[in-house]
C-alpha positions as CSV (number, residue, x, y, z in Angstrom):
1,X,46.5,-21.6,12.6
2,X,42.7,-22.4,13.3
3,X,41.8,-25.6,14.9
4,X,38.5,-27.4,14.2
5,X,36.7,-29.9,16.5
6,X,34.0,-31.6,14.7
7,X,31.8,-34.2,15.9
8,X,29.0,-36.4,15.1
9,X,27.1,-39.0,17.2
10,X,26.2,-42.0,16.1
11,X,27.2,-45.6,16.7
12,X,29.1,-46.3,13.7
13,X,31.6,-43.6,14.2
14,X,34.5,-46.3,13.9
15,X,32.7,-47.6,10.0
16,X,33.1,-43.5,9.2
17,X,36.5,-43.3,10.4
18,X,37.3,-46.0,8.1
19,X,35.2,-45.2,5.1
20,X,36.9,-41.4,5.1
21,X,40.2,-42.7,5.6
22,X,40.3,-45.3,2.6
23,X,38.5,-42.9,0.5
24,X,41.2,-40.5,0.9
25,X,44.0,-42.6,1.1
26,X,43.3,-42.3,-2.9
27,X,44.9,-39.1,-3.6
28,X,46.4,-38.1,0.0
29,X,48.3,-39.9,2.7
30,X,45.8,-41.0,4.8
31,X,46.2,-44.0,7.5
32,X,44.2,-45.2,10.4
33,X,43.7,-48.2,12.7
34,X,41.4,-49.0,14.8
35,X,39.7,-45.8,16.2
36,X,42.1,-43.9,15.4
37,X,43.1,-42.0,11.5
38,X,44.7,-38.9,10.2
39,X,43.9,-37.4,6.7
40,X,46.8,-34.9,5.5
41,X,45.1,-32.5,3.5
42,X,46.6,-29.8,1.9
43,X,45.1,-27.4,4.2
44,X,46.4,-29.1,7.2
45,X,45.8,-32.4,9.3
46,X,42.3,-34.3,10.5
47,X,43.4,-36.4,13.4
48,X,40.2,-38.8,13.7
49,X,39.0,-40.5,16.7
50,X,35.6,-42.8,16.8
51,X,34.1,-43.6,20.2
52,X,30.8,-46.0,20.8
53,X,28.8,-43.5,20.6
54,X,30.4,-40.9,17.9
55,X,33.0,-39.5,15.9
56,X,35.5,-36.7,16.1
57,X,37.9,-35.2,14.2
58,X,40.6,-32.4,15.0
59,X,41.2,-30.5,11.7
60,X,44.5,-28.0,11.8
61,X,43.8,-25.7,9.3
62,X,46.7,-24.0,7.8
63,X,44.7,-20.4,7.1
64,X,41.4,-18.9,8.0
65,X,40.2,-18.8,4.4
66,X,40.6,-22.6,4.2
67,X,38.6,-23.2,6.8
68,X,35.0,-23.4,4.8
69,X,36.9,-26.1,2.4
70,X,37.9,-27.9,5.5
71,X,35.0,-28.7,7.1
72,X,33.3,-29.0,3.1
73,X,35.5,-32.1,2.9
74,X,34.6,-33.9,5.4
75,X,31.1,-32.9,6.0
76,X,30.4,-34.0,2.1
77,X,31.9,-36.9,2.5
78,X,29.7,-38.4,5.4
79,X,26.5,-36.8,3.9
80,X,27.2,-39.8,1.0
81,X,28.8,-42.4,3.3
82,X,26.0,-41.8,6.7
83,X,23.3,-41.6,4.3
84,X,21.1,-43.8,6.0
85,X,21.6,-41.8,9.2
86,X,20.5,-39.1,6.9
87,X,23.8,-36.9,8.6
88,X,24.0,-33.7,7.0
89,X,27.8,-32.7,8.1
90,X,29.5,-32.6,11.6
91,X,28.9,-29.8,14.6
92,X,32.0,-28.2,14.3
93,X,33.6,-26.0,16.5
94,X,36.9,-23.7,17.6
95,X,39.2,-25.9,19.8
């Protein structure tokens, strides 16, 4: 099972967390407080944890080949939300 880390900087990593959470609490369970929220995708977990100066997220991937539509979901999804910040997806990594 391949584990992502993905992280951004930036000092609204806590309004992200949030944003992606509610967004996807919509058609997933998806729950957070605080700094802290977890997405349950399909494909496996994103555990999400916002700091004062970014945001990461843990993503368990259930297989290899899902890993491309893991990282699509949530680096899409901040393009739209940290458009200001002009983000353009998270620096993602093997854990």
């Amino acid at each position: 099972m391949p584990t992502l880390i993905g992280r951004i900087e930036t000092e609204h990593g806590a309004k992200y967390l949030a944003q992606l959470c509610k967004h996807f609490a919509h058609k997933i369970d998806a729950t957070w407080e605080g700094n802290h929220g977890r997405a349950d995708f399909v494909f496996g977990p994103a555990i999400m944890e916002a700091d004062p100066q970014g945001l990461t997220i843990r993503f368990e991937v259930d297989k290899d080949e899902n890993v491309p539509a893991a990282k699509g979901v949530i680096d899409n999804h901040l393009v739209t939300f940290a458009h200001r910040e002009k983000i353009e997806g998270m620096e993602w990594a093997a854990a």
